[in-house]
N, C-alpha and C positions, 0 to 999 in steps of 0.2 A: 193427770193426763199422761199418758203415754201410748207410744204405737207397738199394737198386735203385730203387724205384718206389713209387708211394703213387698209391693210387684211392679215393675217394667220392663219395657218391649219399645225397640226404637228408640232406648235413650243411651247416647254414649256409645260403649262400647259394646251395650246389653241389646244387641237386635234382635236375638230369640229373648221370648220371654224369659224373667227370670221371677223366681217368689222367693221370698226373705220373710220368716216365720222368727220371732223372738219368744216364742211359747215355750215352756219345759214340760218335761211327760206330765204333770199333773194340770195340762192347763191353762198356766200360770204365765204372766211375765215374768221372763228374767230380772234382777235389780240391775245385773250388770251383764251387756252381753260383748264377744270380741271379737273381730273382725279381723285373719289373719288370712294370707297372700302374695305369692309375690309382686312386686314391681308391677306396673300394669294390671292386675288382674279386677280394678275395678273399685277399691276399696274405700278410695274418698270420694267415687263417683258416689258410691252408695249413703254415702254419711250426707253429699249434699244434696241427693235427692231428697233426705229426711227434711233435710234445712228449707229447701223449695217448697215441700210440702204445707209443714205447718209453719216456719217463720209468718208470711203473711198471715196467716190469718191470727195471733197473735201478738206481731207487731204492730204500731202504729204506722200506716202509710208506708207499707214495708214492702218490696217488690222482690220476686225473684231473681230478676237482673242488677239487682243490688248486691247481691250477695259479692264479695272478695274472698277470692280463695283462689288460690293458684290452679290454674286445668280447670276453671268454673267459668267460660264463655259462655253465656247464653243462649246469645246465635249457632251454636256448634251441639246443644245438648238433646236436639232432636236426628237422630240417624238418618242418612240417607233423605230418600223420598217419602218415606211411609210415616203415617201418623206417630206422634210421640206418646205413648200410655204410661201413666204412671198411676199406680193407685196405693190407697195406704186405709187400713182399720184403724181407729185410736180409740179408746178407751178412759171411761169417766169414770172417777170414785162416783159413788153418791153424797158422797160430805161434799167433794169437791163441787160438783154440781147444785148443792142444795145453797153452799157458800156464792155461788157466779148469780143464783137465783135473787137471793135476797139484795148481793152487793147492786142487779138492774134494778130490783124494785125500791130500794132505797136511793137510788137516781131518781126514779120517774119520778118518788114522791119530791124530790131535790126541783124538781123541774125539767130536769136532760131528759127527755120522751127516748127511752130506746126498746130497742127489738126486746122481749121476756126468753131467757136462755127455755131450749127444751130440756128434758130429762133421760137423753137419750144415752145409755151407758156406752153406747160402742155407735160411733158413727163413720161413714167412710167418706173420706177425700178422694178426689181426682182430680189431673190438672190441666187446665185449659190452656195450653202450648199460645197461641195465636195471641187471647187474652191475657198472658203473663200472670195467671192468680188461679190458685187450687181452689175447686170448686166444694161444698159440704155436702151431703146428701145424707138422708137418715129419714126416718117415721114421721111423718109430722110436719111441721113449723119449727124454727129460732134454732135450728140445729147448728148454723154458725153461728150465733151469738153465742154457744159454749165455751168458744176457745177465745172469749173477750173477758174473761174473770181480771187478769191481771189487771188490762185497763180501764176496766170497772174498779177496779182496788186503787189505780195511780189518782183516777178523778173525784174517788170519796178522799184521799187523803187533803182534800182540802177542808174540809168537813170534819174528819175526825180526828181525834185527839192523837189515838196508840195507831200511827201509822205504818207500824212495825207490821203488827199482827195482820194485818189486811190481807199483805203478800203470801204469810204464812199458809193459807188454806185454798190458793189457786194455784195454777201451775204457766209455767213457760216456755221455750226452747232455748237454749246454751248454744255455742259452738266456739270450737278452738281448733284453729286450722293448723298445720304442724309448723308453721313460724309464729306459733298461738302469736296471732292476730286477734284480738277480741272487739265482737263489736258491740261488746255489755261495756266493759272497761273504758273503753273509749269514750260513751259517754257520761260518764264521769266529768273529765278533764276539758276544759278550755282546750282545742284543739288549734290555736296559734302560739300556745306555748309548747316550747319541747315538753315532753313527755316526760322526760326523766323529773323534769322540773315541777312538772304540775300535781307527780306524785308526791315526791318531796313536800309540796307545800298541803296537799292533803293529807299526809301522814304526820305531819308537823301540826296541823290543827286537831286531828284525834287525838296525838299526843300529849297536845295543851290540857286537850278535854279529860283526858285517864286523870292526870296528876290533878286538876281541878277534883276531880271528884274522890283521889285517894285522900287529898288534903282537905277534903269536906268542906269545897266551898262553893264546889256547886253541888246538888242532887240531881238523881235522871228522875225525870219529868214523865209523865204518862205518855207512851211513844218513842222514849229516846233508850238508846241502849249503847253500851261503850264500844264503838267499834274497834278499836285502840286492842283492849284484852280480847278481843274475838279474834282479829286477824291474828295478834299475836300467840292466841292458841292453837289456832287452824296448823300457823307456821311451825311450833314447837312438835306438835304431833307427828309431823311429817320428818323434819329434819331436827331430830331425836337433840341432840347435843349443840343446835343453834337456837340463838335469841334474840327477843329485839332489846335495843340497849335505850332511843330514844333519840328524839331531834335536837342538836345544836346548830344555834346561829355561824354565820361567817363572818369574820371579819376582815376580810382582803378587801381593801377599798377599790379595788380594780377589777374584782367582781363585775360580771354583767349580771350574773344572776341574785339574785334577792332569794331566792329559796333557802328554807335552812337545811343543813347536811343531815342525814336519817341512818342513825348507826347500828348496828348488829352486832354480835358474838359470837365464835364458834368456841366457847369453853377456855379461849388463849386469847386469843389478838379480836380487836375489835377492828371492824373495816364499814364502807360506806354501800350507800344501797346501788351506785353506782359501778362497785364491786364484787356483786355477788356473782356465784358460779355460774353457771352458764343453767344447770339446771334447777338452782334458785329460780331462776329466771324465766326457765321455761311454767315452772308452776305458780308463780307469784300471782299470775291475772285472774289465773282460777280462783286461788285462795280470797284475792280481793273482790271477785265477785260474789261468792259464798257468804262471806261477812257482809258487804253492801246490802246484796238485793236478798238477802234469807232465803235462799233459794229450797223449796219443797215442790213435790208432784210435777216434777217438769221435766223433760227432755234433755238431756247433759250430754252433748257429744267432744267428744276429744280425738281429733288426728293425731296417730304416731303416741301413744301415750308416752313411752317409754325416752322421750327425748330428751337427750341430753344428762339422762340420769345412771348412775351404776346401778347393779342387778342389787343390792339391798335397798338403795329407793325405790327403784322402780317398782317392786313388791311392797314396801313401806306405802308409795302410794294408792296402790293398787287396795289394801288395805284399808287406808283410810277414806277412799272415799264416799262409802256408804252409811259413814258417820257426818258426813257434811252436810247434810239435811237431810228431812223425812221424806219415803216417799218418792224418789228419784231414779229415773230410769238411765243408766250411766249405758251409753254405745259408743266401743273403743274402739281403735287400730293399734294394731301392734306391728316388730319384725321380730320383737325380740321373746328368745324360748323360756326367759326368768318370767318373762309377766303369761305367756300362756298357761307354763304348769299350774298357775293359780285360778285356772279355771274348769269347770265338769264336763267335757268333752259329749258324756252320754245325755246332758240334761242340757242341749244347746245351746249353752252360754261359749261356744266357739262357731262362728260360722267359715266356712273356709271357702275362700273364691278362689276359683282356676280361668 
């Protein structure tokens, strides 16, 4: 899944219309497109129109007035008086589609009666302002049941073995707002525990699981896969000369927390996960998403890429992200001039708002 094109009029700051094309001279989606401007000129409005558009109809019971992002009122994202337009083209593999296909029909024969996706490669969305939900339009019948693979994929994984694989051949929406707020990450974690804690205690249990398994005493099972050496590869790739080192317990009896400590390396001194750089930090949620959900064919948005990182990460990541799964349509913001030169200026992988 990903989006051809995206146009509005009357939303935000966009009251003459505006069109936003991600096509390169051959046709072709971009893998990766960016989004450069100054201050004001629109550029996370544009990221959460994306997010309005398709989050619902991909998520479960997912609203656009849901969305958390800084400048993302709802009440405010129709201009003036005049109607709100938004529209958007998206685009299906046919694996993708032939996979959302089978993952319905192998429900209905489960019993769960649902809608049969259609086979419709390019369908367009619009969105219904009043009604709060993007509407699907396309040839046919079941042209929104396309964008329900993934949850077609969460409700066989009670059913099937290799749970892994399910996710691998549907797609989703991402987004990372530029204080990467995540709302993949999130739920993860028990949200009445601090956060910092609940990672800790999840990173402590993949790490139980790696050494289980380096020590051959447990095997992966049909479905399971080490998340442990995945994230820790994601992370290596990126920040060249750091590592993970592995969880230890605490023993301050005066501890409120129970969680065990989660330690790292830069090549010298080892420190905690509580201390990492700031733009460790800003990429950790991404990387932790990439390992969790296997993330392919999906919509990847990132605010501000370049946060918090110096000009050889921020090209290091820029780099690495089309290694982070298959299939993935990456839409950026940037300010900074390190992460533009890495992109084709002639072949629209820059869109420039004024």
């Amino acid at each position: 899944m990903k989006i051809k094109n995206i146009e509005f009029r009357n939303y935000k700051k966009f009251v003459a219309e505006k069109r936003i094309s991600f096509l390169n001279s051959n046709n072709e989606i971009n893998d990766l497109t960016l989004i450069v401007g100054n201050n004001g000129t629109g550029k996370s409005s544009l990221l959460q129109a994306i997010v309005a558009m398709i989050a619902p109809l991909t998520r479960d019971r997912f609203k656009a007035p849901e969305i958390e992002w800084s400048g993302f009122e709802y009440r405010f994202i129709q201009s003036g008086r005049m109607p709100l337009h938004i529209q958007a083209h998206v685009e299906f593999s046919e694996s993708e589609l032939d996979e959302t296909i089978r993952y319905a029909q192998k429900l209905n024969d489960l019993g769960d009666k649902l809608g049969i996706p259609n086979r419709n490669t390019d369908v367009t969305v619009t969105f219904d302002y009043d009604n709060q939900k993007p509407i699907v339009k396309g040839t046919g019948g079941g042209n929104y049941f396309q964008f329900l693979g993934y949850q077609y994929a969460k409700k066989l994984t009670a059913f099937e073995a290799n749970k892994t694989s399910l996710f691998e051949k549907v797609g989703n929406i991402y987004w990372y707002t530029e204080q990467r707020t995540s709302y993949n990450v999130n739920d993860i974690f028990d949200k009445e525990i601090p956060q910092i804690d609940s990672i800790r205690s999840f990173l402590s249990s993949a790490y139980s699981f790696h050494i289980a398994l380096a020590d051959k005493k447990r095997v992966l099972k049909e479905g399971e896969f080490d998340f442990y050496e995945k994230l820790s590869a994601l992370y290596s790739a990126i920040f060249i000369d750091r590592k993970f080192v592995g969880s230890a317990p605490r023993f301050d009896i005066f501890e409120k927390s129970s969680a065990p400590d989660f330690f790292l390396t830069d090549g010298q001194n080892e420190y905690e996960l509580s201390e990492m750089s700031a733009g460790e930090r800003a990429i950790f949620p991404i990387l932790m998403d990439f390992a969790r959900y296997n993330i392919n064919n999906s919509i990847v948005i990132i605010d501000e890429v370049e946060l918090h990182l110096h000009a050889p990460l921020q090209q290091a990541f820029i780099r690495a992200l089309p290694k982070l799964g298959k299939n993935n349509q990456f839409i950026l913001t940037t300010h900074s001039d390190n992460v533009s030169v890495m992109f084709d200026d002639s072949e629209n992988q820059i869109i420039r708002l004024r």
